[in-house]
C-alpha positions as CSV (number, residue, x, y, z in Angstrom):
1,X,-85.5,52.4,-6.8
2,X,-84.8,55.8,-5.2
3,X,-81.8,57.1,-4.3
4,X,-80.2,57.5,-0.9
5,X,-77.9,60.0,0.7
6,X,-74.1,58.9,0.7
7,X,-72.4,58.5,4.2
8,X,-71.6,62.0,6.2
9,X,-68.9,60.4,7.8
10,X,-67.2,58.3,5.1
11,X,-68.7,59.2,1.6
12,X,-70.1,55.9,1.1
13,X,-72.6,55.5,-1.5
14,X,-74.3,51.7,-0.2
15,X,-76.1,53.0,2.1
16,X,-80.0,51.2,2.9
17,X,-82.4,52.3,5.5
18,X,-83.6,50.8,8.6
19,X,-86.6,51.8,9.8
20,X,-86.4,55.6,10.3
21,X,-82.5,55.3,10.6
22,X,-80.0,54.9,7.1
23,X,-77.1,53.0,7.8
24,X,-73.7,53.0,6.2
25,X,-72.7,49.1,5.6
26,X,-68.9,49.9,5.4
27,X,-68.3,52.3,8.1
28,X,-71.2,51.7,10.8
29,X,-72.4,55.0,10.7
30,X,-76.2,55.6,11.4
31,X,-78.2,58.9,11.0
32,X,-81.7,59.6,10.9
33,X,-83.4,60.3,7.4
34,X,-84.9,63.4,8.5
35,X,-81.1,64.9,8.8
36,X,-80.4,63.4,6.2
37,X,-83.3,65.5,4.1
38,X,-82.5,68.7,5.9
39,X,-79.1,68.8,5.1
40,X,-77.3,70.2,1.9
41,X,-75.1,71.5,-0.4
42,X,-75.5,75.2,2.0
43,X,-74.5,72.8,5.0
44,X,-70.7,73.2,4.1
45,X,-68.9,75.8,5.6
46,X,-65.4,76.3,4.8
47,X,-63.1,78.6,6.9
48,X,-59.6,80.4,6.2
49,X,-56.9,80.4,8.6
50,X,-58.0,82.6,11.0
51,X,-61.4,81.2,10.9
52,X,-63.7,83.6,8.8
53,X,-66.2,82.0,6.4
54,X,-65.5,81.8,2.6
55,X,-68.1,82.0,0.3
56,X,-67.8,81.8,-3.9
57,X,-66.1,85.4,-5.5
58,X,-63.9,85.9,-2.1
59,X,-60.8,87.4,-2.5
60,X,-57.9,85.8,-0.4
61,X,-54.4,86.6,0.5
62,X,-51.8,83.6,0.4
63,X,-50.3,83.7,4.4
64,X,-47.1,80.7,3.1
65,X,-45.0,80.3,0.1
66,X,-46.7,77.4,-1.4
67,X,-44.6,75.2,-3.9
68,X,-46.3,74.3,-7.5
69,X,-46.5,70.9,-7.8
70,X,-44.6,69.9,-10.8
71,X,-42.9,72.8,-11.8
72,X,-40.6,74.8,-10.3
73,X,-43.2,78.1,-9.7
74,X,-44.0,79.5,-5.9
75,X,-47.0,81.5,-5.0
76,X,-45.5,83.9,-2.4
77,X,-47.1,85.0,0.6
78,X,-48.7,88.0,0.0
79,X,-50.6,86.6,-3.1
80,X,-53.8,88.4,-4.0
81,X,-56.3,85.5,-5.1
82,X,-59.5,87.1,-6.8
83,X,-63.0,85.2,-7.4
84,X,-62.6,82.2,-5.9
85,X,-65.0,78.9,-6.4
86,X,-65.1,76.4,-2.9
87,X,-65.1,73.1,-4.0
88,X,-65.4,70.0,-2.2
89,X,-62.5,67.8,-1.5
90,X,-59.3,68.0,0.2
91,X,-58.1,71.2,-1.7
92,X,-61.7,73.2,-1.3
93,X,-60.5,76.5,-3.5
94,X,-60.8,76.7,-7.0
95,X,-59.1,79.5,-8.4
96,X,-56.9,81.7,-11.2
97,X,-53.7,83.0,-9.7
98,X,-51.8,85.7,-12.2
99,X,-48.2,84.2,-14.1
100,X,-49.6,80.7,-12.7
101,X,-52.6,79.8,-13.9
102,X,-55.8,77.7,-12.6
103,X,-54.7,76.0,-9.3
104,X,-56.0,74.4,-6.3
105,X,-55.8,75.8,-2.9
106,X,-56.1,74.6,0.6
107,X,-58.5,77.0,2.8
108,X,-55.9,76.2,5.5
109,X,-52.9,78.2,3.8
110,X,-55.4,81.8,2.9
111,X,-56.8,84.6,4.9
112,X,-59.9,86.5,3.6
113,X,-58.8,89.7,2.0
């Protein structure tokens, strides 16, 4: 049995083919195999604030004071973030922030540097 591409649109992974179409059985979503062979782990792009493309080992700059969830810690604005790892999922930065440790970042909230 081989193993077919999840859903673009909602991550689904029961998706069959029909004919020269795969089909997603929870959302409705169709696409054609051919996309779905082209496309890959390059296809993500993820952009900062002002709309610049990150790539893995960017530095950043944090543009809001972002509360630490859990503790009482804030990464101010200003916040040089070296080396950073994109990620999938809602909080696409991975990264290692001096006096806080390894944290998550939204792409929305950091400017390239």
């Amino acid at each position: 049995m081989s193993t077919l591409a999840p859903c673009p649109s909602c991550g689904s992974e029961f998706t069959y083919e029909d004919g020269a179409l795969l089909v997603c059985p929870e959302c409705g979503h169709e696409w054609s195999t051919e996309a779905a062979a082209s496309s890959g782990e390059d296809s993500r792009s993820i952009n900062d604030a002002n709309g610049n493309l990150l790539q893995d080992g960017d530095s950043v700059t944090v543009i809001k004071d972002l509360k630490v969830k859990g503790s009482s810690l804030v990464v101010k604005v200003g916040t040089k973030v070296k080396n950073i790892r994109l990620v999938d999922g809602d909080h696409d930065i991975d990264c290692k922030i001096d006096g806080i440790g390894a944290m998550k970042l939204k792409s929305e909230f950091v400017k390239k540097s």
